[in-house]
Every structure is written in structure tokens, then in C-alpha cells.
KEKE-3310 file (N, C-alpha, C; in steps of 0.2 Angstrom, whole numbers, plus 5000, padded with zeros to 4 digits):
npx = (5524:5521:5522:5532:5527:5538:5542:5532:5534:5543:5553:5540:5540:5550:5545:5534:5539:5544:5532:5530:5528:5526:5515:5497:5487:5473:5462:5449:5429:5429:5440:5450:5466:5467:5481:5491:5499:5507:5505:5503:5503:5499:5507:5503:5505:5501:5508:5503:5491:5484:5482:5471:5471:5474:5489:5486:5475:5461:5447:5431:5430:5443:5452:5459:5470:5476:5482:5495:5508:5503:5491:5473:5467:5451:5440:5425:5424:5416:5408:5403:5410:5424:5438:5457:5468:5484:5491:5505:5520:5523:5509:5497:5503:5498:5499:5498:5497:5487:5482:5483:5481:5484:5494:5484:5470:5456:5458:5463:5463:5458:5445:5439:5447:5446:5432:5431:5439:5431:5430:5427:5420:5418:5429:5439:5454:5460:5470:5486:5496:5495:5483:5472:5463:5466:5483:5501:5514:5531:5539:5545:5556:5565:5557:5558:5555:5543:5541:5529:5516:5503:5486:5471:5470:5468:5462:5473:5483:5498:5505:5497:5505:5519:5529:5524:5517:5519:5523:5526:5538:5533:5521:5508:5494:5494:5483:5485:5495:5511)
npy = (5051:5065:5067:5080:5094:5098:5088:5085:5094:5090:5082:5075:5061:5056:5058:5049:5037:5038:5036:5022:5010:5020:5025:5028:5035:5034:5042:5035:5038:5033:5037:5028:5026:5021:5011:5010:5001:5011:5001:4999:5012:5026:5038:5052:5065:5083:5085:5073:5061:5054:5060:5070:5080:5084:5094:5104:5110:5116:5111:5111:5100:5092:5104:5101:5097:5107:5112:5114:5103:5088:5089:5080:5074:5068:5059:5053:5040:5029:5032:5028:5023:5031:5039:5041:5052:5057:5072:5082:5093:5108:5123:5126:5118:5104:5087:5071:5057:5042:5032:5015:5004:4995:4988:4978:4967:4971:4981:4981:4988:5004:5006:4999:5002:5015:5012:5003:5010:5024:5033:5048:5059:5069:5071:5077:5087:5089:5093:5084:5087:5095:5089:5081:5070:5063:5057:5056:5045:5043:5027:5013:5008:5002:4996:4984:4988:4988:4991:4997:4999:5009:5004:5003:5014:5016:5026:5034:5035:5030:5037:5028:5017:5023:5018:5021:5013:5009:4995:4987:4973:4957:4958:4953:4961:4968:4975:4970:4961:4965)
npz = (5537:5525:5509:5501:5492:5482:5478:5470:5458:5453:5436:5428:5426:5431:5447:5443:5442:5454:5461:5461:5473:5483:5496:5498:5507:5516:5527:5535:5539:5551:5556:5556:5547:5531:5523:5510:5499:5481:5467:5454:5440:5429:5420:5412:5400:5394:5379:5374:5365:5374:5385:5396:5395:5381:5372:5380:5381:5394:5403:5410:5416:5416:5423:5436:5433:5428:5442:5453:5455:5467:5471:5469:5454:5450:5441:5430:5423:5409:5413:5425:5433:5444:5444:5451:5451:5452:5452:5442:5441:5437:5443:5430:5422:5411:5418:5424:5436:5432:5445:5447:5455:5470:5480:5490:5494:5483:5476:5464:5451:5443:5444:5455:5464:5468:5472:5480:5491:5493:5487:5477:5464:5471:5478:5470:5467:5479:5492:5491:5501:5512:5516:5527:5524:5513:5507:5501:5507:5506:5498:5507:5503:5487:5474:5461:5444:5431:5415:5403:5388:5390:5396:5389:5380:5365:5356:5355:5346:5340:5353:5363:5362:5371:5383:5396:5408:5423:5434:5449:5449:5447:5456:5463:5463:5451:5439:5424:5417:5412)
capx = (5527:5518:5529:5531:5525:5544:5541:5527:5535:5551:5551:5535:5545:5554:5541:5530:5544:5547:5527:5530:5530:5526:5511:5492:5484:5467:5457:5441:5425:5428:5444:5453:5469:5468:5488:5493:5507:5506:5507:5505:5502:5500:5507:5498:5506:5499:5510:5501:5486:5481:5482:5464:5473:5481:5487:5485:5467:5458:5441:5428:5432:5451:5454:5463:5476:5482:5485:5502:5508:5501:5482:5468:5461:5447:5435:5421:5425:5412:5398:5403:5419:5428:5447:5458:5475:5490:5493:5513:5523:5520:5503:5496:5504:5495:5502:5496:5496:5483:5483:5480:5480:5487:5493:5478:5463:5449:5461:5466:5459:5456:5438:5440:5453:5439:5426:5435:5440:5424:5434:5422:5422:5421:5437:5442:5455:5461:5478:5489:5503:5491:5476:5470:5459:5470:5488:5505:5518:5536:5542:5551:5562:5565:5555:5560:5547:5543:5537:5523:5511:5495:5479:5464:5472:5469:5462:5479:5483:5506:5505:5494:5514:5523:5530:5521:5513:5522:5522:5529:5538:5527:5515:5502:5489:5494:5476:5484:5502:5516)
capy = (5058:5066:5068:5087:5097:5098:5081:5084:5099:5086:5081:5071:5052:5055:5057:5045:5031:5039:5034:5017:5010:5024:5023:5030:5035:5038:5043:5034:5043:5032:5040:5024:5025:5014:5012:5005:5001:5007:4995:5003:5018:5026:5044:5056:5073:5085:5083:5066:5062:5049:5064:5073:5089:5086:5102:5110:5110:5115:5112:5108:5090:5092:5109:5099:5095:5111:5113:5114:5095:5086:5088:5076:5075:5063:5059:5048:5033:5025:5035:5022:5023:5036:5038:5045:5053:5061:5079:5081:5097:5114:5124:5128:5112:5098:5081:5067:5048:5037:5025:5009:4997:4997:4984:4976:4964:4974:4985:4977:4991:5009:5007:4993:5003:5019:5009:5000:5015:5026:5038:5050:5068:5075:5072:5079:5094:5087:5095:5079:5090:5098:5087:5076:5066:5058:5061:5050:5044:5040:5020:5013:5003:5003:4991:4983:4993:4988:4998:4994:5004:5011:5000:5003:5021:5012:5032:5038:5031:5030:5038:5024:5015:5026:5013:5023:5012:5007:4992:4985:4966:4951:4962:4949:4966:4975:4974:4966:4958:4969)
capz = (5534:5520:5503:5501:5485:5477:5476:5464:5454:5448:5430:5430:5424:5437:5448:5442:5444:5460:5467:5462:5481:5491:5500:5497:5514:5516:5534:5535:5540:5555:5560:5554:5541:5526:5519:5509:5492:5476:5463:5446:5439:5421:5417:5407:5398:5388:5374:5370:5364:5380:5389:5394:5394:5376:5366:5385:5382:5399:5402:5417:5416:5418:5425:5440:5431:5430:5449:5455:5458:5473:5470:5467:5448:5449:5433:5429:5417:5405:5417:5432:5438:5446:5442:5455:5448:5456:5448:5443:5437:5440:5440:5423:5414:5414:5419:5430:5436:5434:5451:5444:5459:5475:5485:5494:5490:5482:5474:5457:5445:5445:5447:5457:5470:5471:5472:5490:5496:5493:5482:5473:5464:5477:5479:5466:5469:5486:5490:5495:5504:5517:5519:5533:5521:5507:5507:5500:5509:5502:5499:5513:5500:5480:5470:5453:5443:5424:5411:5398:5386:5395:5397:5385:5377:5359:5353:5358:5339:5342:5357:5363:5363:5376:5389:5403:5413:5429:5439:5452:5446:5451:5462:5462:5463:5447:5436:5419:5416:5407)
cpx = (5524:5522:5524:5530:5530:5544:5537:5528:5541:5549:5545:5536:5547:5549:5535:5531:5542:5542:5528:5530:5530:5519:5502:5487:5479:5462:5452:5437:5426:5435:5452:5460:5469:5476:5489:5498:5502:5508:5508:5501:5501:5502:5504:5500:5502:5501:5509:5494:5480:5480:5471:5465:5476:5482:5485:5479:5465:5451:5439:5430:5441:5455:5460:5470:5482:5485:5491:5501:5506:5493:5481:5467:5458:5443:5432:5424:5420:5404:5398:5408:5423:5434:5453:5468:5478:5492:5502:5512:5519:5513:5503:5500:5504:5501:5501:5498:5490:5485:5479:5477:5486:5488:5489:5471:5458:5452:5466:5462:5458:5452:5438:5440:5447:5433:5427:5435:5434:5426:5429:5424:5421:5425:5443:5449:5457:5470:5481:5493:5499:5483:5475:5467:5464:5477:5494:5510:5524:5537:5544:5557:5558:5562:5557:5554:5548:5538:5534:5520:5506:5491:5474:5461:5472:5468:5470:5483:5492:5507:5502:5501:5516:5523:5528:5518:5518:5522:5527:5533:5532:5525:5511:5494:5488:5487:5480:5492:5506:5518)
cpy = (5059:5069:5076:5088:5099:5092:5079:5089:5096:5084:5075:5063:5052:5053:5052:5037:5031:5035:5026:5015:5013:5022:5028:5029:5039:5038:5042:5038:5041:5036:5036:5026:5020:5017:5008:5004:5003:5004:4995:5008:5020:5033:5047:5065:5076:5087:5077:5065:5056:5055:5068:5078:5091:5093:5107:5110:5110:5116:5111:5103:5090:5097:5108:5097:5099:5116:5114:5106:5094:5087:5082:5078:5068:5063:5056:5046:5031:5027:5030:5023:5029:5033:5041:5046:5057:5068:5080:5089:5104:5118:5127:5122:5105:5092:5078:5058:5046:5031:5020:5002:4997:4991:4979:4973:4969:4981:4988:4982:4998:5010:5004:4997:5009:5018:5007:5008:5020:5035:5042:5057:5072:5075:5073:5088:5093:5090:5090:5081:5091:5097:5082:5069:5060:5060:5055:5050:5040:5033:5021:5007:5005:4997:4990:4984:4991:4991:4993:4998:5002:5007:5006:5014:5021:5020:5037:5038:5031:5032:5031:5016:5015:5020:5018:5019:5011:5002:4988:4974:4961:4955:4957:4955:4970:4972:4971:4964:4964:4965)
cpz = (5527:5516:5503:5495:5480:5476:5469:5460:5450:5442:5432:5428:5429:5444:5450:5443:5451:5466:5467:5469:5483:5491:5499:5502:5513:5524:5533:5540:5549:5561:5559:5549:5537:5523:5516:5501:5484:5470:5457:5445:5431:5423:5411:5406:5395:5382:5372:5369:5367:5384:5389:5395:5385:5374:5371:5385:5392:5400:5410:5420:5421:5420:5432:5439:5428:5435:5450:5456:5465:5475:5468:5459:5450:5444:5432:5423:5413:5411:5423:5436:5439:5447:5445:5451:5452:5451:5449:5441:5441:5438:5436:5418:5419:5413:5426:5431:5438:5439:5449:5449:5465:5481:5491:5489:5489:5477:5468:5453:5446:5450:5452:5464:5472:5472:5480:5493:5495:5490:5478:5468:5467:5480:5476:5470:5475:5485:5494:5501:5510:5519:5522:5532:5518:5508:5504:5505:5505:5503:5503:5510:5491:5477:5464:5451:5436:5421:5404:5396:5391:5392:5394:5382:5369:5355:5352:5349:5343:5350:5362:5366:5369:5380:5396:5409:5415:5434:5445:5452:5450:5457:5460:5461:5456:5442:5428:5417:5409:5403)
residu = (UNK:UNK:UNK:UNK:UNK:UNK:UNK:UNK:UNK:UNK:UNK:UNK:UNK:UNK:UNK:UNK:UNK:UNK:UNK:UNK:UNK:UNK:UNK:UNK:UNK:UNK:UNK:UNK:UNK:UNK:UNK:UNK:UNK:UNK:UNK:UNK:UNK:UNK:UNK:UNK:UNK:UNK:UNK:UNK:UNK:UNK:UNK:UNK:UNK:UNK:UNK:UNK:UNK:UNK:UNK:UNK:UNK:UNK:UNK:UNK:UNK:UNK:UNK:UNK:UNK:UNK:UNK:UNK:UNK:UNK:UNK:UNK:UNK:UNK:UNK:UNK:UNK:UNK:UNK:UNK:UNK:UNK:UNK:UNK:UNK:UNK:UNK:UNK:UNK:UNK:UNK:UNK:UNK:UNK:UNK:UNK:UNK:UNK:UNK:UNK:UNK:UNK:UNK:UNK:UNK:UNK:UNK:UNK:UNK:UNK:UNK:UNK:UNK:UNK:UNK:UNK:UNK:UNK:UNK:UNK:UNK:UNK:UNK:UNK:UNK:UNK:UNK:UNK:UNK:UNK:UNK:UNK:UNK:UNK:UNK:UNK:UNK:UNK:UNK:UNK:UNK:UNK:UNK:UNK:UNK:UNK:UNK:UNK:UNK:UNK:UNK:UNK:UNK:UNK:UNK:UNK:UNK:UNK:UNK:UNK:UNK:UNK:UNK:UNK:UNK:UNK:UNK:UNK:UNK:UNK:UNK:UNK:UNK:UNK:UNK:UNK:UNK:UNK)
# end
């Protein structure tokens, strides 16, 4: 069952707790489903200065991020790595999650995890509520979830702090220890 779009218009903390444990399914070319848990996450408003929207700024690059919740943003990293984000909050204000890692071998890291699944920018913009490709499903249980500043935001200067990131306890997956 694919989580509905009022799912992805609730305060974005909430929300971003809430994907903790729910499921990232994706239909291979083959016809296949890959599913599978996620494991940790980073949030990203545009009141902070981690964000790629900060100060609302919308450009080419981050225009997806001010979709209504429940789209794809995806974005090249260091000109190699593709970044797959979950768009929160209503359209016209930006806020996302970084998908950090996802329960399964090969899936320990952003890049890592787009890299395995064959995640692209073309996949950018994907509406999750209504697409046959990519879509979330909700946890089928509560995970103790721990909080930690975001991974390699050192620009962010104080912001850079915020205990956003999101992991699931001893998930042996999560890409760097809280």
C-alpha cells in the first residue's frame, strides 16, 4: 500500500520521523520489486543553511523541492553521485529528506544506495503517490529511531548542529554511527 500525499504535507519532523521504517520500493526494468527498510535519513528546510533551497531560493538544480510533498528531488553530488530525496510539506515551500541508507547490502550510503538501485536524474520529479516506478510504503512496526547532526554539512556553519539526521538503533546499515 503506497503512503498517501497527506502523509507528505504533515509538519516535515514529523514526517521525517515518520519514514524512519517505512519501505522504499522500487520496480525493476525487469518487472521485479526491490523493497526494502529505510534506515536513515537527513531532513533539509529552507530555513537553514544545509538546505539547497535556503532563504526559499529556487533554482534549476532544486526546483523539485518545491513540489507539493511526495516527489522525487534527486541531484548530482561532487559531479558523481546521485542523491535521491523525498520532498516534504506543501508546494511552493521547500523541504526534503536525504535517503541515507536503506536496509540491504549495497545500500550503506547515499551514493552507494543510487548507485545499487540505478537511481538517476531522471528520476528526478517522480511523484511517489501515483507512480508505478518508485513509490514508499508505510513501516509495518515502530523503530527506536536516534537523532544526530547531518553528515558532511560542515558549510552549514551552527545549522550544521541541528540533530536531523535519523537512524534506526543498531541498524547494522546505517552509513556512519550516531
Amino acid at each position: 500500500m503506497k503512503i498517501k500525499r497527506t502523509f507528505f504535507l504533515q509538519n516535515p519532523m514529523e514526517a521525517a520521523q515518520q519514514l524512519v521504517g517505512a519501505y522504499l520500493c522500487l520496480r525493476r526494468n525487469d518487472g521485479t520489486v526491490f523493497r526494502a527498510r529505510i534506515c536513515e535519513l537527513e531532513l533539509y528546510l529552507a530555513s537553514e543553511r544545509g538546505c539547497h533551497a535556503f532563504g526559499g531560493k529556487c533554482t534549476v538544480r532544486n526546483d523539485a523541492m518545491f513540489l507539493s510533498g511526495g516527489h522525487t528531488y534527486v541531484y548530482l553530488c561532487y559531479g558523481m553521485y546521485n542523491m535521491l530525496n523525498i520532498v516534504l510539506d506543501e508546494e511552493g515551500v521547500a523541504a526534503a529528506v536525504l535517503i541515507r541508507a536503506l536496509e540491504y547490502k549495497g545500500c550503506e550510503g547515499p551514493g552507494k544506495l543510487t548507485r545499487f538501485l540505478g537511481i538517476t536524474r531522471a528520476d528526478n520529479k517522480i511523484d511517489l503517490c501515483n507512480s508505478e516506478k518508485m513509490w514508499i510504503e508505510p513501516r509495518d512496526s515502530e523503530p527506536k529511531i536516534l537523532m544526530g547532526k547531518r553528515i558532511g554539512i560542515d558549510y552549514a556553519g551552527k545549522d550544521a548542529e541541528l540533530p536531523w539526521r535519523f537512524v534506526i538503533k543498531d541498524s547494522p546499515f546505517i552509513s556512519k554511527p550516531i
